[in-house]
C-alpha positions in Angstrom: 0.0 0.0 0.0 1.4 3.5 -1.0 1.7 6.3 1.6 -0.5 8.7 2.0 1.8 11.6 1.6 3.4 13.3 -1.5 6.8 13.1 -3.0 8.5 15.4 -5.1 8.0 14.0 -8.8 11.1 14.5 -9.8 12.9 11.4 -7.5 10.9 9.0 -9.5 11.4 10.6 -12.5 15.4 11.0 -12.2 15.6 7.3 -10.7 17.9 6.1 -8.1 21.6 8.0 -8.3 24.1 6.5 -10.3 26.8 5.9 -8.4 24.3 4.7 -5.5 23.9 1.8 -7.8 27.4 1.1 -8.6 27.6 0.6 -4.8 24.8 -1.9 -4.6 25.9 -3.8 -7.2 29.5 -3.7 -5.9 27.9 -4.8 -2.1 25.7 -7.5 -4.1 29.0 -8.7 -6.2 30.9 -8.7 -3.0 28.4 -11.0 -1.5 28.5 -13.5 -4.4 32.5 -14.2 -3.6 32.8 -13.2 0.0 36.6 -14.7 -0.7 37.6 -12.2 -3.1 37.7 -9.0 -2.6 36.9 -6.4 -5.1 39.2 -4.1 -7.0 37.4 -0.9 -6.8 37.9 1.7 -10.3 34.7 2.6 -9.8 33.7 5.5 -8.0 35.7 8.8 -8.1 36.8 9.0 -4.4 40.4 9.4 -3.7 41.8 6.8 -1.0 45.3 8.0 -0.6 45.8 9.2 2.9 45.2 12.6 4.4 48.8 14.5 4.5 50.0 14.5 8.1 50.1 18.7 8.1 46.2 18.3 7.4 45.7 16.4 10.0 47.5 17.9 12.7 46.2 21.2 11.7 42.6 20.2 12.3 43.7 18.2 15.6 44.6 21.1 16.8 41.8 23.3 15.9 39.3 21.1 17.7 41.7 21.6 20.7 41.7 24.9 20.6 37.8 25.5 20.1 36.3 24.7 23.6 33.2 26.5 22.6 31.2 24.8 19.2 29.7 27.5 17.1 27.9 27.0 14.5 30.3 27.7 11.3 29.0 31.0 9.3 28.3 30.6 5.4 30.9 32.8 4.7 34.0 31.1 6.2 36.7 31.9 8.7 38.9 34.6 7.2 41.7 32.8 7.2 40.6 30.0 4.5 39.1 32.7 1.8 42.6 34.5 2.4 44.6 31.1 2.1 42.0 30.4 -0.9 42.8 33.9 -2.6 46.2 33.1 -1.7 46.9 29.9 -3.7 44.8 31.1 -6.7 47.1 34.0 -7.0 50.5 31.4 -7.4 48.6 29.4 -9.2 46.9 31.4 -11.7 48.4 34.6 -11.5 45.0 36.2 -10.7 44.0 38.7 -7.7 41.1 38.4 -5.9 39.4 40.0 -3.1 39.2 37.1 -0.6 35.7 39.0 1.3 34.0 40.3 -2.0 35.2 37.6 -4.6 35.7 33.8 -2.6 33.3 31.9 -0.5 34.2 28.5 1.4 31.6 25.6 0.6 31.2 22.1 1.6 32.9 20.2 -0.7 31.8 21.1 -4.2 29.2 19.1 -4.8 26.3 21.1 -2.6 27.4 24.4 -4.3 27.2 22.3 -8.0 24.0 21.3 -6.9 22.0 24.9 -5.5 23.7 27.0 -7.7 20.3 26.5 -9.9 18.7 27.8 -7.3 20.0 31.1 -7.1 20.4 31.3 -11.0 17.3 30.2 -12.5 14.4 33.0 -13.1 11.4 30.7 -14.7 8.8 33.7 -14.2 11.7 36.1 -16.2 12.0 33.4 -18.8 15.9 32.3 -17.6 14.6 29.3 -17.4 17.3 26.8 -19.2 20.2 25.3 -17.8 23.4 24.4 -20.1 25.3 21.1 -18.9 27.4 19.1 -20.7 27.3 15.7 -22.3 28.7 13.0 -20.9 28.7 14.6 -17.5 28.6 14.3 -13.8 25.2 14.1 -13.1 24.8 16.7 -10.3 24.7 19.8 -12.7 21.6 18.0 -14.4 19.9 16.7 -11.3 20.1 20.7 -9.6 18.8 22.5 -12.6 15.9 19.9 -12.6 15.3 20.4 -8.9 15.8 24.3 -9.5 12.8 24.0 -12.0 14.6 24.5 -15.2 15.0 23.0 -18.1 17.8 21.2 -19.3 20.0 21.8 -23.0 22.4 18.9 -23.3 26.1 20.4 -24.9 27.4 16.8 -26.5 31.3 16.9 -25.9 32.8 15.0 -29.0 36.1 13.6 -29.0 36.9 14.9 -32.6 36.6 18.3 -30.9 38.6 17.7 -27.8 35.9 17.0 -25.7 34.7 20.8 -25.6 31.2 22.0 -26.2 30.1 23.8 -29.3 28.8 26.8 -28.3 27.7 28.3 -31.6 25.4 25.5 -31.8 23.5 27.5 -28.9 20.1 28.9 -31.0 19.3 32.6 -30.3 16.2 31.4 -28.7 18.5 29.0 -26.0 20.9 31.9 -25.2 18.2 33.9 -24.1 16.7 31.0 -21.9 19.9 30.4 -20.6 20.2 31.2 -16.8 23.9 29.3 -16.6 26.1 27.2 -18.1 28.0 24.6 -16.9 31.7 23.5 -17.8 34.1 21.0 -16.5 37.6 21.1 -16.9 39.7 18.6 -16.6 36.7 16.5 -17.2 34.9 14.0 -15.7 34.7 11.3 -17.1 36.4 12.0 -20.3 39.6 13.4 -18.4 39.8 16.1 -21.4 41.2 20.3 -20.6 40.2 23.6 -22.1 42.9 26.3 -23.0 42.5 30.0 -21.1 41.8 31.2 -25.0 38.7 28.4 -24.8 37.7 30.0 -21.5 37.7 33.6 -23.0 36.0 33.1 -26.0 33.2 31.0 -23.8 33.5 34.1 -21.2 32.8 36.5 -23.7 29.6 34.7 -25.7 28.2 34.1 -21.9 28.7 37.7 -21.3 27.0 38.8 -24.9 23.7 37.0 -23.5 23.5 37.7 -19.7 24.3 34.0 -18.7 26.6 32.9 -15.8 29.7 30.4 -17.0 30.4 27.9 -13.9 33.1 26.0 -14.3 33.5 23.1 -12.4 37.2 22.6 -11.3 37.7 19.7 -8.9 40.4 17.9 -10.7 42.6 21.3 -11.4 45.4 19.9 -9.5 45.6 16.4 -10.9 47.1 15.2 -14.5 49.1 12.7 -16.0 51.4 14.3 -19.3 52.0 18.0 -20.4 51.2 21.6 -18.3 49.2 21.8 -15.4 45.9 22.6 -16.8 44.3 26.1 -17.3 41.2 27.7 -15.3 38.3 30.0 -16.3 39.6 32.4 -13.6 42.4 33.2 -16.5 39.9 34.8 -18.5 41.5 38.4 -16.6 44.0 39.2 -13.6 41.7 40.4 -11.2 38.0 40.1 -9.9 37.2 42.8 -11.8 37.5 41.3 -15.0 35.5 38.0 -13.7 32.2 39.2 -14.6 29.4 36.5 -14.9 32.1 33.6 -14.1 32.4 31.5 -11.5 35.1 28.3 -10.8 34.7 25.8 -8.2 36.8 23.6 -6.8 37.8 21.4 -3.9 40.1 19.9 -1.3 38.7 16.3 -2.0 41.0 15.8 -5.1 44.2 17.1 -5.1 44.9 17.0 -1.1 42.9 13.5 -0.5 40.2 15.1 2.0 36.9 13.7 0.2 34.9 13.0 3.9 36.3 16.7 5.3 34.4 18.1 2.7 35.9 21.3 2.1 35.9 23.2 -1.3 35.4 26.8 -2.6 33.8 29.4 -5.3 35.5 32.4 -6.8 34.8 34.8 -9.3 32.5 37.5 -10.0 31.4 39.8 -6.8 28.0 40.4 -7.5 27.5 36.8 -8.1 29.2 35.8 -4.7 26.9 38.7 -3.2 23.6 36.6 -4.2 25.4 32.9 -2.7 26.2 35.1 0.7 22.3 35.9 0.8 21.6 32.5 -0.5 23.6 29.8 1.8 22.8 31.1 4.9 18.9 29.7 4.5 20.8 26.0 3.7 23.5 25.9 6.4 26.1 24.7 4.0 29.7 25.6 5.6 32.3 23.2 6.8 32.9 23.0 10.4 35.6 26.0 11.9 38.1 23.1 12.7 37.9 21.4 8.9 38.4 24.9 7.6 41.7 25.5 9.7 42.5 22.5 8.4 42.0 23.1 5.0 43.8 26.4 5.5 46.7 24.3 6.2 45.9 21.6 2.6 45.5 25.0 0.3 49.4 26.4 2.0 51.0 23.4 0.9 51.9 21.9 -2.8 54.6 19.2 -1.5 51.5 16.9 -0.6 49.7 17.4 -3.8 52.8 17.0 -5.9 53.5 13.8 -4.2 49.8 12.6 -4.6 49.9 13.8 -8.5 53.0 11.4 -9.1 51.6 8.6 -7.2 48.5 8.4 -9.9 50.5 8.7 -12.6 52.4 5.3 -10.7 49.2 3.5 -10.5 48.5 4.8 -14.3 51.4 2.8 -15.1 50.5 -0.1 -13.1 47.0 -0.6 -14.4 47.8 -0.1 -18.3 48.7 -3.6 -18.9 45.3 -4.8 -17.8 43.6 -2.0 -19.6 46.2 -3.0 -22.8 44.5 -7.0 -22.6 41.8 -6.4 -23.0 42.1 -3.7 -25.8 40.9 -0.9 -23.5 41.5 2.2 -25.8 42.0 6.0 -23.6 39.5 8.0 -25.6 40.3 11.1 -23.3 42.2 13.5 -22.1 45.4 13.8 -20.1 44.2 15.0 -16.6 42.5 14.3 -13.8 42.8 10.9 -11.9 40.5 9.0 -14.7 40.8 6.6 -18.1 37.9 7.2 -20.2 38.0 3.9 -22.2 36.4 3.0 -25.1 34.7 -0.3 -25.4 36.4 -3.1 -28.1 33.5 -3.3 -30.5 33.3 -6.8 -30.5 34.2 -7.4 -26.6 30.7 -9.5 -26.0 32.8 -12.3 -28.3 35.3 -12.3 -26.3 35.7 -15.7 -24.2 35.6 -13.9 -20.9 33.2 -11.5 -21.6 30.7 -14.6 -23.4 31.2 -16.5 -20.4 30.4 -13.8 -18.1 27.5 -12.9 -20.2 26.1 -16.1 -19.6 26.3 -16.0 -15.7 22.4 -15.6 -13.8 24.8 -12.9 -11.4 25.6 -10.5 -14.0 22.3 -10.4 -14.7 21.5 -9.3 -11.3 24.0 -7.3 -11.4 23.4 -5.7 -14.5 19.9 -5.5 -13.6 20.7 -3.1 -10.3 23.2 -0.8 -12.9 20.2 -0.2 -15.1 18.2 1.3 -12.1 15.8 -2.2 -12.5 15.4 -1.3 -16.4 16.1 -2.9 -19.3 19.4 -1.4 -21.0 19.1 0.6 -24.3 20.6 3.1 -26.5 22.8 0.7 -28.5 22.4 -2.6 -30.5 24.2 -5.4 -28.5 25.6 -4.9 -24.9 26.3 -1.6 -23.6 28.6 -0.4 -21.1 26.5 -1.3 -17.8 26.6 -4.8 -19.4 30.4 -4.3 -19.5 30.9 -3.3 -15.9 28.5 -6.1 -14.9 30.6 -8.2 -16.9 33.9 -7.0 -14.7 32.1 -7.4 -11.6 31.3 -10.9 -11.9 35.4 -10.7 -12.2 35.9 -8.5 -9.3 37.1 -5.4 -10.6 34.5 -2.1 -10.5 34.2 0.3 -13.4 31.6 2.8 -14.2 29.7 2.5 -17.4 29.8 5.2 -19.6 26.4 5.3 -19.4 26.4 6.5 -16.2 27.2 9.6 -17.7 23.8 10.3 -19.8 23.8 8.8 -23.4 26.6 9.9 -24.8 28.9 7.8 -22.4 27.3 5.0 -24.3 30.1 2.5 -25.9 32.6 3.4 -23.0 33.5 2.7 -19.3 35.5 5.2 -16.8 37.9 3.9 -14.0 39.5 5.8 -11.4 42.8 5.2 -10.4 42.4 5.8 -6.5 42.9 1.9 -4.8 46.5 1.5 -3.4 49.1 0.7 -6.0 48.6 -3.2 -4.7 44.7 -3.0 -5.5 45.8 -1.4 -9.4 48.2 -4.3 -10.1 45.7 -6.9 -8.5 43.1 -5.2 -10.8 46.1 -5.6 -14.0 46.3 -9.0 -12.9 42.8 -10.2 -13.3 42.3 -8.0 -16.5 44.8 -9.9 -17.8 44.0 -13.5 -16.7 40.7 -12.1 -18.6 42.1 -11.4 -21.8 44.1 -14.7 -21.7 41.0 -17.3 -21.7 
């Protein structure tokens, strides 16, 4: 019998979250082999351990804070400081750490409301801009923001960018924001500061906010460190209608602290200020004197940067058996891999195919639904496949339809989890 109270539509209608359903099907492939524990390239969450300095630093800020006071939205002083701080060395930009940078938690609330204060459905801005493939939050907030969503397909024949003149004249003046995401996630792809300019500038020419969605700034394999829309001027002033966000999570290994930031244009800041405080979202004093501490340093994050490219080289083997292509770019801590076309031939992959638990388990990735978009098995049947032989990937799919035809793995297990997760690839390949 159904309650007797209402629910918000949109739950049903945007199903159960993606990555919540990697994790059942990991905890219902984990229970099949209780013996064998699973290689995890599946979800995005960094398990290298919190630097020392980070540690201490919040240690000692509990100690010191005898009194618990509720955080305020706009941070301690010290963090946007430290925040305006590094993005100076890094980008050789000046901001104003009261007017132009505000402290969130993590960056995935912030991705999430942002909507909220953006969207004007009675003034007709009323559209949302994401990106596709894409992390599903900026999707799921402009739907729970009451907009309307314009899908940007990001092509690999164009570097993974958007096209922005295929924007009609009609969207642009819909358009409340639009969404970016460099290095990407999943396809691991970067934007130059010239991309960032000329996407500034078009934004600008229609009234729309560009967000740009930062959290794997610090993190890449080969060539420079990449750029950031905050390059597209020197100084807060030039940052009009632009906003970056990034986070601690990533590049200093401090997902469950959940500390992260905005930057960019005042007035826009102004509007989160009078926004957050209704929503509560600020991390606690003693996780932001701790972040303080993460956003001084770069010996950690350098340290952490090589130690992916380490597991990079570990995994590769097992990615190379089983002809595992990298479609994407060269950042971030992901592979974006493109599927062998004729992989459900394979011996393994027949054989896996054939199991009743990958049907279960594909069953859970499809949120209960029979899999579609392409003739032949997709990429949830692919990473059912590879759970029935205990490694974890994401499908593609995962990523709206575009990711079709590919999976994504994150390199964050240990370096003795990557080559386990080599190993089996490649006892895979060789039936």
């Amino acid at each position: 019998m159904s309650a007797p109270y209402s629910r918000n539509p949109l739950l049903r209608r945007t199903g159960t979250y993606p990555f919540q359903r990697l994790t059942e099907a990991r905890n219902a492939a984990a229970r099949l082999h209780p013996e064998r524990p699973l290689v995890d390239l599946g979800a995005g969450e960094p398990r290298e351990p919190t630097p020392e300095l980070i540690r201490r630093a919040m240690i000692e800020a509990v100690g010191a804070e005898t009194v618990s006071a509720y955080p305020q939205s706009v941070g301690i002083p010290e963090l946007r400081t430290a925040v305006a701080t590094w993005i100076a060395g890094r980008y050789g930009v000046t901001l104003d750490p009261d007017r132009h940078v505000l402290p969130t938690l993590g960056s995935k609330e912030l991705v999430f409301t942002l909507a909220q204060v953006l969207v004007d459905v009675p003034g007709g801005r009323d559209l949302v801009g994401v990106p596709q493939p894409a992390y599903p939050v900026y999707e799921r907030g402009a739907r729970f923001a009451g907009a309307d969503v314009l899908e940007l397909p990001l092509r690999a024949d164009a570097g993974f960018l958007p096209d922005l003149e295929a924007i009609t004249s009609d969207q642009w003046s819909r358009l409340a924001l639009l969404w970016v995401n460099y290095p990407n996630n999943p396809t691991a792809a970067v934007a130059s500061r010239d991309w960032y300019r000329a996407a500034a500038d078009r934004c600008r020419e229609h009234g729309v906010v560009l967000a740009s969605d930062e959290a794997y700034s610090e993190l890449w394999f080969t060539g420079d460190a990449p750029d950031s829309a905050l390059q597209v001027g020197t100084d807060g002033d030039d940052l009009t209608g632009v906003l970056t966000v990034n986070t601690l999570s990533k590049r200093s290994s401090m997902p469950g602290y959940r500390s992260g930031f905005v930057a960019g244009d005042a007035d826009l800041i102004a509007a989160l200020k009078a926004f957050r405080p209704s929503v509560g979202v600020a991390p606690q004093r003693f996780v932001q004197h701790a972040a303080v501490a993460a956003w001084g340093d770069e010996a950690h994050v350098d340290a952490v940067r090589e130690r992916y490219r380490e597991k990079l080289a570990v995994l590769q083997p097992g990615l190379d058996a089983l002809g595992l292509q990298n479609a994407g770019g060269p950042a971030s801590f992901f592979r974006w891999l493109a599927l062998p076309e004729d992989w459900a031939s394979a011996p393994w992959a027949r054989e896996a195919l054939a199991a009743p638990p990958t049907a279960h388990l594909l069953e859970i990735l499809t949120d209960r639904k029979p899999p579609g978009g392409t003739a032949g098995p997709g990429s949830a049947a692919y990473a059912a496949a590879l759970l029935h032989a205990g490694v974890v990937a994401a499908p593609g799919a995962f990523f709206g339809p575009a990711g079709e035809g590919y999976v994504r793995v994150a390199l964050v297990p240990t370096m003795v989890d990557c080559a386990e997760a080599a190993r089996r690839l490649q006892a895979l390949a060789a039936r």
